[in-house]
N, C-alpha and C positions, 0 to 999 in steps of 0.2 A: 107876046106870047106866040111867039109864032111856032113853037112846039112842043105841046104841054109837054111830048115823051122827052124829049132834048130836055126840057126845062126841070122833068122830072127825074131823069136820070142825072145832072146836073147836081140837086138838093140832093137826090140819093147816094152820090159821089161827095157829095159836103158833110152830108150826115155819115159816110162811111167815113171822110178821114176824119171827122171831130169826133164818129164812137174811135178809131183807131188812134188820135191823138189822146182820147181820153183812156182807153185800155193802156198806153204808153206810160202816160202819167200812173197809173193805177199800178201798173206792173212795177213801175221805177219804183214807187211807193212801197209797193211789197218787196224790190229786191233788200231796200234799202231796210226794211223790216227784218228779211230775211239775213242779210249783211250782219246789221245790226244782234239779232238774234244769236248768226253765227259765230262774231266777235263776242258777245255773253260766254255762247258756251265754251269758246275756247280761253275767254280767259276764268271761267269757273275751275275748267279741264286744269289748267296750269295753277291755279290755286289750290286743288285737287292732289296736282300729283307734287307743289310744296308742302303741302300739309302730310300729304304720306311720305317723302323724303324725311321731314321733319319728325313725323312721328316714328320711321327708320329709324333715323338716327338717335333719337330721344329713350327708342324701344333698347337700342345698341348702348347707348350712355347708361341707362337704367341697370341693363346686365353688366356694366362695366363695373358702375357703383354698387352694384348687388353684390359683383365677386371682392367689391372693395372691400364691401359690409362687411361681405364671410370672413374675409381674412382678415378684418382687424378685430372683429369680435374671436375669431380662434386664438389671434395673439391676444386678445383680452382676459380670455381663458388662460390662457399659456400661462401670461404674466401675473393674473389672481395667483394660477396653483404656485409659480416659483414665490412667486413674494409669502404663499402661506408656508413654503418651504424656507424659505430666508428669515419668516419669523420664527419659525418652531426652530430654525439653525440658533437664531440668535437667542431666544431663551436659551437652548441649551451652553450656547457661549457664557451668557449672562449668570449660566449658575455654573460655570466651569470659573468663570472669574472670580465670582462670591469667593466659589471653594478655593480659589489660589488665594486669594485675599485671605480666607480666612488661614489656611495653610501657611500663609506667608507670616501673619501673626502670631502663630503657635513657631514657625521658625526665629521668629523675630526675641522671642521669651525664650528660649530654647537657645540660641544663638546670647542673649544678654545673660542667661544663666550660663552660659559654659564660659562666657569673658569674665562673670563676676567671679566663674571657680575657677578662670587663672589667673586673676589679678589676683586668688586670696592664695593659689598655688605660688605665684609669683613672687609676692609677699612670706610666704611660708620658705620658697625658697633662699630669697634674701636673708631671713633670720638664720637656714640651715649652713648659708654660706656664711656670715656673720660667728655662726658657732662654731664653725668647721673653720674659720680662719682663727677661733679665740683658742680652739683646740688645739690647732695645729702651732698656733706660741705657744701654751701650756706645753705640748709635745716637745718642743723643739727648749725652751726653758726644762722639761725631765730630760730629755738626751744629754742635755748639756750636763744636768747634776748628774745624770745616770754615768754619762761618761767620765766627769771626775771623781765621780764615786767606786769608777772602775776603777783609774789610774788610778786612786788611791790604794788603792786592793792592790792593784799589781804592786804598786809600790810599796806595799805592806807586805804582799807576798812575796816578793822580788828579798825583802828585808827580813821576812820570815824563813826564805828558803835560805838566805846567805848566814843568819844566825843558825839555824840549822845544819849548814851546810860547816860551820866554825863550830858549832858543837859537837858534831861526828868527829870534825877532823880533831877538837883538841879530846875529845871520848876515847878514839883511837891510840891517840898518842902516851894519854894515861892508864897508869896500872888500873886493873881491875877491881875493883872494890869486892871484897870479902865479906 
């Protein structure tokens, strides 16, 4: 010991750098804390701002399907009201057919009835033709007597005017009777 100061300044120079090797350590310790710490919050930060991206875009998707909602619930409307119009169309079809249906049945009897009054005109006809050709022999059988019933006349009168005609002339020829 040849000098406590030396020897003590010495250990006080030992004890400064093992407090300065131990602050070292200590400090490392906290950077690494701190490090550590600051990696936490940046990847909290970036969880953070994936979750509010996400919830962006999910907030964006939502309105997208909100405006999808709207409009297929108006074309759901749309489509109710024409379909309730396409049904009250089609009753009315439904009884426009009935009525043609039934129209067509009353033409159908209506149409049978006017074939059965020409089959029975047709029929009617056929006998008037049948009479009118029986008449018309009958006709033609009178013409025939009718005309030899003339020529007999003519020739009766043909024979009456020449007797006559012979009696003037032999009237003339004889005296007069007194």
């Amino acid at each position: 010991m040849k000098n406590p100061l030396q020897n003590l300044l010495i250990v006080l120079a030992l004890c400064l750098c093992v407090l300065c090797t131990y602050q070292w350590h200590v400090e490392k310790n906290l950077r690494q804390d701190i490090q550590h710490l600051t990696d936490t919050n940046q990847d909290k930060l970036e969880a953070m701002q994936n979750q509010q991206s996400a919830l962006k875009r999910a907030d964006e998707e939502i309105k997208r399907l909100d405006g999808l909602k709207t409009d297929l619930t108006e074309t759901v409307k749309s489509n109710r009201n024409e379909i309730a119009k396409m049904m009250k169309d089609l009753e009315k079809s439904d009884l426009e057919v009935e009525k043609g249906l039934k129209q067509m049945e009353v033409y159908k009897g209506a149409l049978q009835q006017a074939n059965d009054a020409i089959k029975s005109q047709n029929e009617s006809i056929k006998k008037q033709n049948e009479d009118v050709k029986k008449l018309s022999t009958e006709h033609a059988e009178l013409a025939a007597k009718y005309n030899k019933v003339v020529a007999e006349f003519n020739d009766l009168a043909k024979k009456w005017n020449e007797a006559q005609a012979a009696a003037a002339a032999a009237a003339t020829n004889a005296p007069a009777k007194k």
